[in-house]
N, C-alpha and C positions, 0 to 999 in steps of 0.2 A: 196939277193933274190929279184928279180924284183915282177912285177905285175901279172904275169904268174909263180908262184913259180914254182919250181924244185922240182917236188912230192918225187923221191930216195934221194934228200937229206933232203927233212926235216923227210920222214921215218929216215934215218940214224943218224938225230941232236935228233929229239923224243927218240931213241932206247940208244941214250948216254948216252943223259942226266936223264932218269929212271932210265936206267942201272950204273949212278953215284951217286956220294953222293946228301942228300937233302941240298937245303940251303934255310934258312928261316928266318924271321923275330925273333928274341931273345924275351921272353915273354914281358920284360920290356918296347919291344918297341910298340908290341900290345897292350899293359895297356896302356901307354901314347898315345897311336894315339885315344883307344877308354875314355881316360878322356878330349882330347882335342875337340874331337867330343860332348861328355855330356852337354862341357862345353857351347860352342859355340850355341846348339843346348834346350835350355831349353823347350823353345814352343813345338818343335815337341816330345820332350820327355814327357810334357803333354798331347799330342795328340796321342800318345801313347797308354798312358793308359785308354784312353776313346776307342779308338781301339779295345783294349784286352775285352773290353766290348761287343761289337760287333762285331768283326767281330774275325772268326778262325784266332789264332795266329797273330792276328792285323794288316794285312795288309791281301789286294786282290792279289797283283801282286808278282808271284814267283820269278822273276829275282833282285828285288831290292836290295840292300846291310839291312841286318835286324840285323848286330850285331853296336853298338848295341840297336838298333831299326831303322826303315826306317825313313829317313828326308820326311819332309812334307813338301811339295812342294807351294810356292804363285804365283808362276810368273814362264816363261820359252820365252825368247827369242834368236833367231840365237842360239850359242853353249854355252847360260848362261840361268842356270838355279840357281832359285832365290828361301831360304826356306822361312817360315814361319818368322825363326828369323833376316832374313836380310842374309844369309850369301848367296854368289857369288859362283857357282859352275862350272868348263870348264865340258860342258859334252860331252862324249863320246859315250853312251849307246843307245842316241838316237831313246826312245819307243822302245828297241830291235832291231831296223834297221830300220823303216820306212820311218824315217826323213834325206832326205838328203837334201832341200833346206834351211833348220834352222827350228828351233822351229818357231812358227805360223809366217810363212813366209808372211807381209804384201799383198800383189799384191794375194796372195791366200786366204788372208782371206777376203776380200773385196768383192772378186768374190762369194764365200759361203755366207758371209753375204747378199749381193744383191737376192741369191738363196731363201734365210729362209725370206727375206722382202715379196718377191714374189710369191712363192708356198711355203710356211712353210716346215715343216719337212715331210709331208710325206700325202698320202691319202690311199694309197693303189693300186694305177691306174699307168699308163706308165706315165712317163713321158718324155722329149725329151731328156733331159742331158743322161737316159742309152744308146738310139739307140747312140750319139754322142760320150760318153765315150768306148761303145764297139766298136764303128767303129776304134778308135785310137787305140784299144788293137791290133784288127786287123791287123793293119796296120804297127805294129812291130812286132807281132808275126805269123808268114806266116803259123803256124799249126793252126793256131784258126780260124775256121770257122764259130762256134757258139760259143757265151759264157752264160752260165748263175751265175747269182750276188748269193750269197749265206751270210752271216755272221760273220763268220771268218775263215782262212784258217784250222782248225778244222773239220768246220761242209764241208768245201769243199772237204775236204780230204774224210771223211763219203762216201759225195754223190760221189765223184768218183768210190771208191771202188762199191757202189751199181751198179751204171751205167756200170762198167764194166764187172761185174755177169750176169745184165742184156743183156747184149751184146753179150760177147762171149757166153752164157751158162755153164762158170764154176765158183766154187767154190771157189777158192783159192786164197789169196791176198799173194804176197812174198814181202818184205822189208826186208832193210840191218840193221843188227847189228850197234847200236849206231846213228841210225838216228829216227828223232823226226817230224812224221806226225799227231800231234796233242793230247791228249787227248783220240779220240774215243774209247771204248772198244776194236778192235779188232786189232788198232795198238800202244797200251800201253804195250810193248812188248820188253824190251832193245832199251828206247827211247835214253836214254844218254853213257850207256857205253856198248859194243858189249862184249858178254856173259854173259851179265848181269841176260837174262831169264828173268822171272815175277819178281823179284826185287822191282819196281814200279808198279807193279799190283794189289795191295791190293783192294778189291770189284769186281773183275772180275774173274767170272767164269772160270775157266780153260779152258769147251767148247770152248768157246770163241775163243780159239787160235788154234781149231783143224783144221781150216781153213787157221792159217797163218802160211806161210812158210818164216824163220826168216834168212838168210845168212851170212857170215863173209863179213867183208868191203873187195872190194877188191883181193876178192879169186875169182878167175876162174873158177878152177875146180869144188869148193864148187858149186857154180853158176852152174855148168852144171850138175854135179850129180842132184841136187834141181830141177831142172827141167825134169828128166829123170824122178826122183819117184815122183813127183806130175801126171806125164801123165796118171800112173798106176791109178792116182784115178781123174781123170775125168779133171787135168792140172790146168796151171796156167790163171788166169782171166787176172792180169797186176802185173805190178812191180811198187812198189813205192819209189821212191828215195832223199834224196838233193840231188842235182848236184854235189855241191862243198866236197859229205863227211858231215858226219854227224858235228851237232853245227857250220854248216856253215864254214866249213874245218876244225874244230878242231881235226876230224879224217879225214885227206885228202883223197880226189876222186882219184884214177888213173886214169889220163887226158885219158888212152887208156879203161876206165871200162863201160862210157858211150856207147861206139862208139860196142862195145864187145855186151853191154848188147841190145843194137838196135839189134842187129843180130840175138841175144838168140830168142827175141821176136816175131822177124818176122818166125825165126824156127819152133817155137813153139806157132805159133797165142795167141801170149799173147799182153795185151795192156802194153804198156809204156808211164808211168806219171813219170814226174818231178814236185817235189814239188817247186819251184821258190815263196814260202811264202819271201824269204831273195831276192834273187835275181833280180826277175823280177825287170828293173827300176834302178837296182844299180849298176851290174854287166856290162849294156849296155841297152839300150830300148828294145831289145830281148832275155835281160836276159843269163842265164846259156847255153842256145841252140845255140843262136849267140854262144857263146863263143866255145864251145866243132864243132858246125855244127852237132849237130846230133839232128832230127825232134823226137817230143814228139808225143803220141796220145791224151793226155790231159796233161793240164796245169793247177796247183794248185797256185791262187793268196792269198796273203793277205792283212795285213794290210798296208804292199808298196802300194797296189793297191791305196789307197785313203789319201796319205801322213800322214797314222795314226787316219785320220777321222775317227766316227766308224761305226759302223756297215760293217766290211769292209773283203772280201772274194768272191773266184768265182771260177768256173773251167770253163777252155777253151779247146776246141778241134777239132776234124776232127766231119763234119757234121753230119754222121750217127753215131755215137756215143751218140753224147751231144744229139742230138734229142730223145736220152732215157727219156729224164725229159719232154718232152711235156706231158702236163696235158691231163688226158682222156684215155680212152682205144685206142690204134691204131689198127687195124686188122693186122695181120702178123707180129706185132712189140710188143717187151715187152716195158713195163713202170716202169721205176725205181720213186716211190712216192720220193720225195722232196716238202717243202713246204718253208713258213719265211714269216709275212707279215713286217718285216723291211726291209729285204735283199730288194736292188735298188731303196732306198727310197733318194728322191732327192738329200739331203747334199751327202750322199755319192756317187751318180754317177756326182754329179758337180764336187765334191772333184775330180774323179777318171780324168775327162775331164780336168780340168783344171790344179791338179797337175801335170799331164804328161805334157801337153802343156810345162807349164813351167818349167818342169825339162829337155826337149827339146830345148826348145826356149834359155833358161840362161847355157846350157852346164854343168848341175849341177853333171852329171855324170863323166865329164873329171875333174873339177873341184874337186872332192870330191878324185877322185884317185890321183888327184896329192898331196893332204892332208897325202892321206896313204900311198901316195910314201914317202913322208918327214919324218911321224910320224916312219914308219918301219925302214928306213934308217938310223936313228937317233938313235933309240934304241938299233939295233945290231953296232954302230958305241960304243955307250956306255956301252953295253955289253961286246964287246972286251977291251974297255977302261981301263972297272975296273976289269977286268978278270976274268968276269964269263962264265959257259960256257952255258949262254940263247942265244934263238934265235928268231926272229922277222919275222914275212910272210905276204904278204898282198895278196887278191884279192882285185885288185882295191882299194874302201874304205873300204873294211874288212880286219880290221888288227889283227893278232892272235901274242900273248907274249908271249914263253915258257918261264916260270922259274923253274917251277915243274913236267910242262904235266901228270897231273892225269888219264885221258882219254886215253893215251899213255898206261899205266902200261896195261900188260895182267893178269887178274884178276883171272884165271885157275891158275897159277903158286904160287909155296909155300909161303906166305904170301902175293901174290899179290894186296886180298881184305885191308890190313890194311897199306901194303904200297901206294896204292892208295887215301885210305881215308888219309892218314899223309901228302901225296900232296896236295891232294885237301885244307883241313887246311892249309897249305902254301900259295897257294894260293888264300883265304879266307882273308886272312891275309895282303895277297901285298890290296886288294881290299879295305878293311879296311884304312889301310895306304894312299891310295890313296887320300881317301873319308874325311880323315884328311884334308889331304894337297889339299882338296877342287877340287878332280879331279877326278870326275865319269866315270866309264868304266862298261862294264860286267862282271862280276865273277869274275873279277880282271886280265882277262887275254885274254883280245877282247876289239874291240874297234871299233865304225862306225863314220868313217871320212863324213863330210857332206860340201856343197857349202861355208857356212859361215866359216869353221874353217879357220885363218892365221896360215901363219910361227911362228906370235907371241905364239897364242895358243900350236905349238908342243914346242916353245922354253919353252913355261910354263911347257909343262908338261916334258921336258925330265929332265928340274932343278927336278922338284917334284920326278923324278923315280933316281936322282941321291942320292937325298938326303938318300930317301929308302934302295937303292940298301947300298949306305956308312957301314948301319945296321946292313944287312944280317952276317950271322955267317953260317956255316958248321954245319946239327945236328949232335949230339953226337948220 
């Protein structure tokens, strides 16, 4: 599977391999990965429990590995990541995606640092680095006419949705089943697994969702009924999507769904946003758009936007749109309120100017996919090796590992909810095992190839996934 998967065949590898036995990690060997972890890890298992003090379930960040308990991080440079106790980690997971030049990329921190000597963190006022980091946004994304800086791609998503109410004059937000545009109440809505329903809802009014219209990944027809009886009640505002298929292809896009769904839109004067929170920056300098050729009406940034720096979010668009956020009453025009006095405070639109620059300038994007060309290549080389029947995909530097595909399982069908969570644990488990053998990923089943990673780093880690794999057993 190249760089441009084959969407019918990883449907048809996805639908196998659910449709086949599980194979999983033996308890024994989970015990042993998490006493080697204990052991290695004393420090942060002290910092732990000062955690559990303060803070809900002892960490902030949902994506980190927490069985059994999250490593506490000292240091983090290029693709090493360094705990508390001393131990060396190759990582993968990279801030969830943002980082493709390496962790605190010298030549970029310098430039920030020079920022905070010179205008500190922030006044409240313009400063020059936005005009010059929007201009660059610009300048690869041929839809963005205006941009404004927002917080993180959360509260951008938020102000999209408002902006686009504001705009067309309707009511109705539609997103796809198993895709994840932030937190906001109104799309916490089968963020991770499509029919999931409120699942993930808990604190949220039901109301809530009588405005959003929820669709199968990938269904057409679904997609056009959805829009036929939304018209009935005053239609759809926009649609909001990843590009790539929800968890950043882990339920894959039909390369033809984009180009479909552009159509639906203009049909039916609905706005089309792409969330590009993963993509923008990683995929190509024009992100998911480049790739597909199909124009957004707005454009959801995040933490890519500012190489992980924070404060760091925005939406970009066609002019008469985003001009919904000018502050004040306009005559003849609505105003969607938006506010943030962090959003576009210096570090981050330095970060924003100067990351791109040099994720331009150093080729960090060719560079990073040929990582993920190697790391995928390598796995399903190994996969076939030892004869399992996993499979390996990449976009570019997003590399997705089926050994379980939980996200896969259709969750309507006779025990699909308990077969799905016995996956998911399976692949809890490879992650676990990973994090042993000193080699950070996400979920255990993703991976963000970045500028710094070597050949040496996949040779590390394909030993590490062999060693694994040796383990696995067939469940009973």
């Amino acid at each position: 599977m190249s760089n441009n998967p084959n969407y019918n065949e990883i449907m048809k590898r996805r639908q196998e391999l659910t449709s086949g036995p599980l194979y999983q990690l033996p308890d024994v060997a989970v015990k042993a990965a998490i006493d080697s972890i204990r052991k290695k890890t004393p420090k942060s298992e002290q910092l732990y429990s000062r955690a559990l003090e303060c803070m809900p379930g002892g960490a902030e960040h949902m994506l980190v590995n927490k069985n059994p308990y999250p490593i506490t991080v000292a240091s983090a440079r290029g693709t090493s990541i360094h705990d508390v106790d001393g131990n060396r980690y190759l990582d993968y997971f990279m801030m969830a995606g943002p980082v493709i030049l390496g962790h605190n990329y010298k030549p970029l921190l310098k430039k920030i640092k020079k920022v905070l000597d010179r205008e500190g963190v922030g006044t409240g006022w313009t400063t020059e680095y936005e005009i010059k980091a929007i201009e660059l946004i610009k300048k690869h994304f041929k839809n963005v006419e205006l941009f404004r800086y927002f917080q993180s791609g959360t509260e951008a998503n938020m102000a999209a949705a408002r902006a686009a109410r504001v705009y067309t004059g309707k009511k109705k937000i539609m997103k796809l089943g198993g895709t994840y545009q932030g937190w906001g109440d109104q799309f916490a809505y089968e963020m991770h697994i499509p029919f999931s329903g409120g699942f993930e809802s808990a604190g949220i009014p039901e109301e809530f969702f009588q405005q959003l219209v929820c669709v199968p990944p990938n269904d057409i027809d679904a997609l056009g009924k959805a829009f036929e009886e939304a018209k009935k009640d005053g239609g759809i505002a926009a649609v909001f999507i990843e590009p790539l298929g929800g968890e950043s292809g882990a339920t894959p896009m039909d390369p033809e769904y984009p180009r479909i769904l552009r159509e639906m839109c203009d049909r039916y004067q609905s706005l089309l946003v792409f969330d590009e929170v993963v993509t923008a920056f990683r995929l190509g300098m024009g992100g998911a758009q480049e790739l597909y050729g199909v124009d957004a009406d707005m454009t959801i940034f995040g933490k890519i936007l500012t190489h992980g720096f924070p404060s760091s979010g925005g939406v970009g668009g066609k002019k008469d749109i985003i001009e919904c956020f000018v502050a004040g009453l306009q005559p003849g025009k609505g105003h969607a309120f938006v506010g943030g006095t962090m959003g576009a405070n210096p570090v981050s639109t330095a970060a924003t100017y100067y990351g791109l620059s040099l994720i331009e300038e150093k080729g960090a994007i060719e560079k990073a996919a040929a990582m993920g060309d190697a790391l995928r290549s390598g796995l399903n080389e190994l996969f076939e090796k030892m004869g399992f029947p996993f499979f390996a995909y990449n976009y570019k530097s997003i590399v997705h590992f089926e050994t379980a595909a939980p996200i896969a399982v259709d969750i309507r069908e006779p025990d699909g909810i308990p077969n799905a969570l016995n996956r998911k644990q399976a692949v809890d488990n490879l992650g676990v095992a990973l994090l042993a053998e000193n080699i950070i990923t996400k979920y255990g089943n993703r991976a963000f190839t970045c500028m710094a990673h070597t050949e040496k780093d996949i040779q590390v880690t394909l030993a590490a996934f062999a060693k694994i794999l040796g383990m696995m057993e067939k469940a009973a």
